[in-house]
KOLPA-232339 format. One line per 10 residues: number of its first residue (from 1); their letters; for each residue x, y, z of C-alpha. Coordinates in Angstrom, 1 decimal, decimal comma. Layout:
<sites>
NUM = A = X/Y/Z; ...;
</sites>
This chain:
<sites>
1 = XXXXXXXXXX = 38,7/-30,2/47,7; 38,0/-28,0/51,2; 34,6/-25,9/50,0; 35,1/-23,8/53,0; 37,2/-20,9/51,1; 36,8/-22,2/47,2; 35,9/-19,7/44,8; 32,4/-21,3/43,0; 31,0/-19,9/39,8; 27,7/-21,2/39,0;
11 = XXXXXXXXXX = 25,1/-20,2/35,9; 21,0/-20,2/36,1; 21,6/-19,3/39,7; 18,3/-17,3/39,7; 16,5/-19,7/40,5; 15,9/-24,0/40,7; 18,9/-26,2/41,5; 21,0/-23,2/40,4; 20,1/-21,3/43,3; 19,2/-24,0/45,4;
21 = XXXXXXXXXX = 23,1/-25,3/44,9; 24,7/-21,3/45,3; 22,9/-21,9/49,0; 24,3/-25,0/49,1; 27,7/-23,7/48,4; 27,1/-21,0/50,7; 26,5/-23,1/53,9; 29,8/-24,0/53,6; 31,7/-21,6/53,0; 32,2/-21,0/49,5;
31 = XXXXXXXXXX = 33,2/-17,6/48,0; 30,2/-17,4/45,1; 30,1/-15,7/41,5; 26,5/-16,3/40,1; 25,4/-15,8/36,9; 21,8/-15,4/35,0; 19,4/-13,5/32,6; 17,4/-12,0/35,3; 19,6/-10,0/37,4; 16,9/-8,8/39,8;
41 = XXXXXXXXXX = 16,0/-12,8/40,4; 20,2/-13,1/40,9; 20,3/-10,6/43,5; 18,4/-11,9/45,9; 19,8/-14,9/45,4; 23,0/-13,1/46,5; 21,0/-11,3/49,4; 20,5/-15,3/50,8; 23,8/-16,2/49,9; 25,5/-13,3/52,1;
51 = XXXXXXXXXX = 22,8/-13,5/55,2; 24,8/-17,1/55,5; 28,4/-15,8/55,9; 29,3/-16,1/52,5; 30,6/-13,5/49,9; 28,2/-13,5/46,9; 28,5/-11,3/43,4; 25,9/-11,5/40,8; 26,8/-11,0/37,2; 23,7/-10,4/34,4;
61 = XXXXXXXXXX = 24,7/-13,1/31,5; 22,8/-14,7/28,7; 25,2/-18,0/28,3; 24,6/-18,1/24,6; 27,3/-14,9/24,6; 31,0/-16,5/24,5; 32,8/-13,2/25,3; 30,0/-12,2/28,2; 30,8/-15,6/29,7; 34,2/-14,8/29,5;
71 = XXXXXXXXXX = 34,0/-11,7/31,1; 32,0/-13,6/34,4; 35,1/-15,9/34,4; 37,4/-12,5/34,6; 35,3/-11,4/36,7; 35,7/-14,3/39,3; 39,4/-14,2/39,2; 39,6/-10,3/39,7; 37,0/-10,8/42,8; 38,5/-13,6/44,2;
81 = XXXXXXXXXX = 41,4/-14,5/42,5; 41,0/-18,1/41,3; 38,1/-20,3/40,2; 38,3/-23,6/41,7; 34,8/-25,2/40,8; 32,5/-23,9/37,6; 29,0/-24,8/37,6; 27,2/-25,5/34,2; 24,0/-25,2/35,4; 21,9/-22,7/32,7;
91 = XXXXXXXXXX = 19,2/-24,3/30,6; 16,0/-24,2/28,7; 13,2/-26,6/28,2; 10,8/-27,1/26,0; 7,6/-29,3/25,0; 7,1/-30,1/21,7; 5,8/-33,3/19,0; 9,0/-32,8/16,9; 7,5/-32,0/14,1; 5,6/-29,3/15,1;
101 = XXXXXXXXXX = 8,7/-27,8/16,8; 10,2/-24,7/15,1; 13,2/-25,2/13,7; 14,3/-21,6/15,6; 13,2/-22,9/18,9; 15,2/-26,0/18,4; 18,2/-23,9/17,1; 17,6/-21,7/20,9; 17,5/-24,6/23,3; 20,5/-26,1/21,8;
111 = XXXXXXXXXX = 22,6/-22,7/21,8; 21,5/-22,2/25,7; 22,0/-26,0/26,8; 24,9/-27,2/24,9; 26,5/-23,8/23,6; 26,1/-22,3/27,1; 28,0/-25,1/28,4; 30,8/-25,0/25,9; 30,9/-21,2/26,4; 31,2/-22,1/30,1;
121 = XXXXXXXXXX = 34,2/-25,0/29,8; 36,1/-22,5/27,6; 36,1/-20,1/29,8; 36,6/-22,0/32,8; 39,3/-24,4/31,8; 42,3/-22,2/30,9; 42,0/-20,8/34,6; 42,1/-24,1/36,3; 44,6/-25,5/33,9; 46,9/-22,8/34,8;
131 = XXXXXXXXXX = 46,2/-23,5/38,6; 46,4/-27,1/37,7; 43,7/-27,8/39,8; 39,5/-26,9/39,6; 36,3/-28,7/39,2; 34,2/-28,2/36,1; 30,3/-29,6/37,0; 28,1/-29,9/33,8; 24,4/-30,4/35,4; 22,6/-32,6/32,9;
141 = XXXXXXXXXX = 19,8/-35,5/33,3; 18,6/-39,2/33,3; 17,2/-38,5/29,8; 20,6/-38,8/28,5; 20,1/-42,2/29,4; 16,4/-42,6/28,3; 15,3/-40,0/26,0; 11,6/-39,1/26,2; 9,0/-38,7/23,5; 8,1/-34,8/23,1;
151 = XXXXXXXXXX = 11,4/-33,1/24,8; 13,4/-34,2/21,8; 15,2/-30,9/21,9; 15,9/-31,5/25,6; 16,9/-35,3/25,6; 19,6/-34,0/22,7; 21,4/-31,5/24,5; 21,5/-33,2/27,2; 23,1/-36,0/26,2; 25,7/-33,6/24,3;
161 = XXXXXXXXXX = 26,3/-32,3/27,4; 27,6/-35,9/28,7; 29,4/-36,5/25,6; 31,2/-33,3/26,4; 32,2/-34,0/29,6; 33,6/-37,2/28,5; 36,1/-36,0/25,5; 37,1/-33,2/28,2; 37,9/-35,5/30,4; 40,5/-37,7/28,0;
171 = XXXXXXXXXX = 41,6/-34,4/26,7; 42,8/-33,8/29,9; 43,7/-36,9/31,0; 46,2/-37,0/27,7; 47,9/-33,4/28,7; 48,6/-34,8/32,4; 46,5/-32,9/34,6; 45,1/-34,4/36,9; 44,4/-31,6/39,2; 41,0/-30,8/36,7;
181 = XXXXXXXXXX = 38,4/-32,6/37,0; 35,2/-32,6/34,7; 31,9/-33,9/36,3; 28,8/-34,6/34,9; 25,8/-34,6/37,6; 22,4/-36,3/35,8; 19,6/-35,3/37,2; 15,8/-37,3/37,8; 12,8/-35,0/38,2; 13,1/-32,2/41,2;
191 = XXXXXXXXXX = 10,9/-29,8/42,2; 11,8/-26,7/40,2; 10,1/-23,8/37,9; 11,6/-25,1/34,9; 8,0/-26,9/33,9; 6,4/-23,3/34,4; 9,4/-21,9/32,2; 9,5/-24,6/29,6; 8,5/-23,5/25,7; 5,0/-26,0/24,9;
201 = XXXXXXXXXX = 3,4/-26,7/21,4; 1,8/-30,2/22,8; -1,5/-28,2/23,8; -1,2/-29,8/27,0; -0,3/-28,6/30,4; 3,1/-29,7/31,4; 3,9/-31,5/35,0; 6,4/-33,0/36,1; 6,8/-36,8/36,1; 6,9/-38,8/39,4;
211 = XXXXXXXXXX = 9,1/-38,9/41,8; 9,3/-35,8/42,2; 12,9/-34,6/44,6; 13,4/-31,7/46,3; 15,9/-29,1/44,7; 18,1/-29,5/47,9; 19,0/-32,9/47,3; 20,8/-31,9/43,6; 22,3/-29,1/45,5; 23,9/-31,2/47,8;
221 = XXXXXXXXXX = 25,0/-33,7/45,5; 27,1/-30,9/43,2; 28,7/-29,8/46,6; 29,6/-33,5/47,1; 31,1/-33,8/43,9; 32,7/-31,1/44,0; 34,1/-32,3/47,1; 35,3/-35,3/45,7; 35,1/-35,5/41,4; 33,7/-38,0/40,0;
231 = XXXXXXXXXX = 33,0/-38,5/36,5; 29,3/-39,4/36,4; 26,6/-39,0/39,7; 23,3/-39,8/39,0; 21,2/-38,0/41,7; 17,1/-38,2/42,5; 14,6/-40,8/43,5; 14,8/-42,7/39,9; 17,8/-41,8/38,6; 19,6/-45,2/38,6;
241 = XXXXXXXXXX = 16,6/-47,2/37,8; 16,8/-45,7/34,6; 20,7/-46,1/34,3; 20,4/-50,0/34,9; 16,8/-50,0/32,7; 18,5/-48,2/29,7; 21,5/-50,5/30,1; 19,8/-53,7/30,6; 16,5/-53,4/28,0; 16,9/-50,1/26,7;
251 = XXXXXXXXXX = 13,3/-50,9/24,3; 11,3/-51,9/27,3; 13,3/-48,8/28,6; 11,9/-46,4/25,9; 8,7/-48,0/26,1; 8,0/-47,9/29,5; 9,2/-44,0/29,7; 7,1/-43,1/26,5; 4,2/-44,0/28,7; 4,8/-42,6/31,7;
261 = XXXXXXXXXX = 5,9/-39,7/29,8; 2,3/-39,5/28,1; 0,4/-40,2/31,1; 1,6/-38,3/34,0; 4,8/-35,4/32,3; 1,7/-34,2/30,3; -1,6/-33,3/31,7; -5,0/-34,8/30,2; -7,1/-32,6/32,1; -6,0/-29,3/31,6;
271 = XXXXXXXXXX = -5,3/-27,9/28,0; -2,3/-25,6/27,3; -2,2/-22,8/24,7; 1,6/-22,6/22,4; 4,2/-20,5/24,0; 7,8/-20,1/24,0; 8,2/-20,1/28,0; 11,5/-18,3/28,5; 13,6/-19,7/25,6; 14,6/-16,0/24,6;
281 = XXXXXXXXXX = 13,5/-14,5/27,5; 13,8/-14,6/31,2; 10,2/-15,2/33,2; 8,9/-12,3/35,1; 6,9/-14,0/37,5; 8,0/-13,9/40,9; 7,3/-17,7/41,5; 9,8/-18,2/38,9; 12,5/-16,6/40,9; 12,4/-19,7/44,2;
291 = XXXXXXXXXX = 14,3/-22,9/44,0; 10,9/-25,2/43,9; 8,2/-25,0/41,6; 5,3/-25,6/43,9; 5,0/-29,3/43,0; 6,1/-31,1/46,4; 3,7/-31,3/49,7; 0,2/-33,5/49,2; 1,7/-34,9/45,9; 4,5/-36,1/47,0;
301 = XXXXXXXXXX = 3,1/-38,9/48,9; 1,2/-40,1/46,1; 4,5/-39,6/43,8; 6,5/-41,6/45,7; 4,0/-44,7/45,8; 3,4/-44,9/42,4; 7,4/-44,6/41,6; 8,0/-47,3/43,9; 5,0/-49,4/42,6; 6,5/-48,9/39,2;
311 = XXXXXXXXXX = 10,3/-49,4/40,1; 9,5/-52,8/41,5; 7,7/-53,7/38,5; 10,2/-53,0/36,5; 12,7/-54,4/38,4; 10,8/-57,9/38,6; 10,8/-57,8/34,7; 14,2/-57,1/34,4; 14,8/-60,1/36,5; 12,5/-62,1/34,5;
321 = XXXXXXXXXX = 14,3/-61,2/31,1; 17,6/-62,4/32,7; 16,2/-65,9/34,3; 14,6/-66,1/30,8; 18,2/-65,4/28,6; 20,2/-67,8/31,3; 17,3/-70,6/30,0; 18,1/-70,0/26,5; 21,6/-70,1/27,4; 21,5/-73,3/29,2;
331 = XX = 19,6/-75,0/26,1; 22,5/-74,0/23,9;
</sites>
């Protein structure tokens, strides 16, 4: 697809990868229909998106309302006159032992993350099937592959969203059209205010877990996809270390994330009182509004050393497990 020109509707574009990727999309060219909660956050992404040559709209939209997603999709084809690539991008987080998480909250997370996108691919889809061409790009993450202990919530929709993007896809494939494309893009750990934003009941601050990447590098990888579709990208320092790990030993897999998880996504210095981050309602701080979250710089040195200390660890006992299966093998 030529992005120079291509209408490009993308949710959560307040802020994170969802605004990092409407700048993305704006470098080159794209026309841009952005959606969030927090319209005031939206508009200036829109102010950054236009200072770059590009036409930019902003539409306030909770993604948990079907017809108000709807209407952004209308409202696309009225501006522009098509949609040729739809971003799911909106989502929640949350921190939480699962049995201490409200069944409510649950009920919220899954409605944003999974709903949102469904609300999104509905709406989408019966434009670009009339076109007969269009990219739909569901944002997800490596926890798909290897869920984590705490974001149970998270790790489900996520992996919901994948499923979904894979029936789409045969569903599609079955009706002939092979000029729409659904993508899913899983994401490692980037640099964003979703850990500020995220719901907690752990009592312990949340981080984010090394490597950390910056939000750029998702942005460009959804441009590239939608570029040239592809069903799956995994994208960030990590991301198919975890593919191969959950493929290869999924329960040294889990184990090895359940730790890492413990001791570095969860702080054991600094205590953290319940809240609900911005589950039902968008954050008012204006820190929450950039696409990074403050956690790059002097860390990410540090990050990056102990990723790559742990990746070749894990690497040299994946190796081991397979000399050790060919032996057993070889005896029978």
């Amino acid at each position: 697809m030529r992005i120079r020109g291509a209408v490009v509707v993308i949710t959560g574009a307040s802020s994170g990868i969802g605004k990092a990727t409407a700048l993305a999309f704006a470098e080159e060219g794209a026309s841009l229909m952005l959606a969030a909660r927090r319209k005031s956050a939206l508009e200036d992404t829109v102010t950054a998106c236009e200072a770059l040559g590009a036409p930019a709209t902003a539409v306030e939209v909770d993604v948990t309302d079907a017809d108000a997603v709807d209407g952004l999709a209308d409202a696309a084809v009225r501006r522009f006159g098509r949609i040729d690539v739809w971003v799911n991008n909106a989502a929640v987080s949350m921190f939480s032992p699962f049995l201490r998480m409200p069944q409510e909250d649950l009920r919220r997370l899954i409605d944003v993350n999974v709903f949102g996108y469904v609300n999104g691919a509905r709406a989408a889809l019966p434009w670009m099937r009339e076109q007969g061409s269009g990219v739909l790009i569901n944002v997800a993450s490596v926890v798909a592959d290897t869920p984590q202990p705490y974001t149970s919530a998270y790790d489900m929709s996520k992996a919901a969203v994948r499923s979904l993007s894979g029936s789409l896809r045969s569903e599609l494939m079955l009706e002939h059209r092979p000029g729409v494309h659904v993508c899913t893009v899983l994401l490692s750990t980037f640099d964003t205010p979703i850990f500020e934003q995220a719901a907690n009941r752990t009592g312990r601050a949340v981080r984010p877990m090394p490597p950390v990447n910056r939000p750029r590098r998702a942005a460009r990888a959804i441009v590239r996809t939608a570029r040239s579709p592809r069903r799956e990208v995994h994208c960030g320092s990590g991301a198919r270390l975890m593919k191969m790990m959950s493929k290869r030993a999924p329960g040294m897999a889990e184990r090895l994330t359940a730790k890492k998880t413990d001791r570095q996504h969860l702080s054991r210095r600094k205590a953290a009182e319940d809240t609900v981050g911005n589950l039902y309602r968008p954050s008012t701080r204006t820190e929450d509004a950039e696409t990074t979250g403050g956690w790059g710089g002097r860390r990410r040195t540090a990050q990056r050393r102990i990723a790559v200390a742990a990746a070749t660890g894990i690497a040299g006992a994946l190796v081991l497990k397979a000399r050790r299966r060919g032996r057993l093998g070889d005896r029978r």
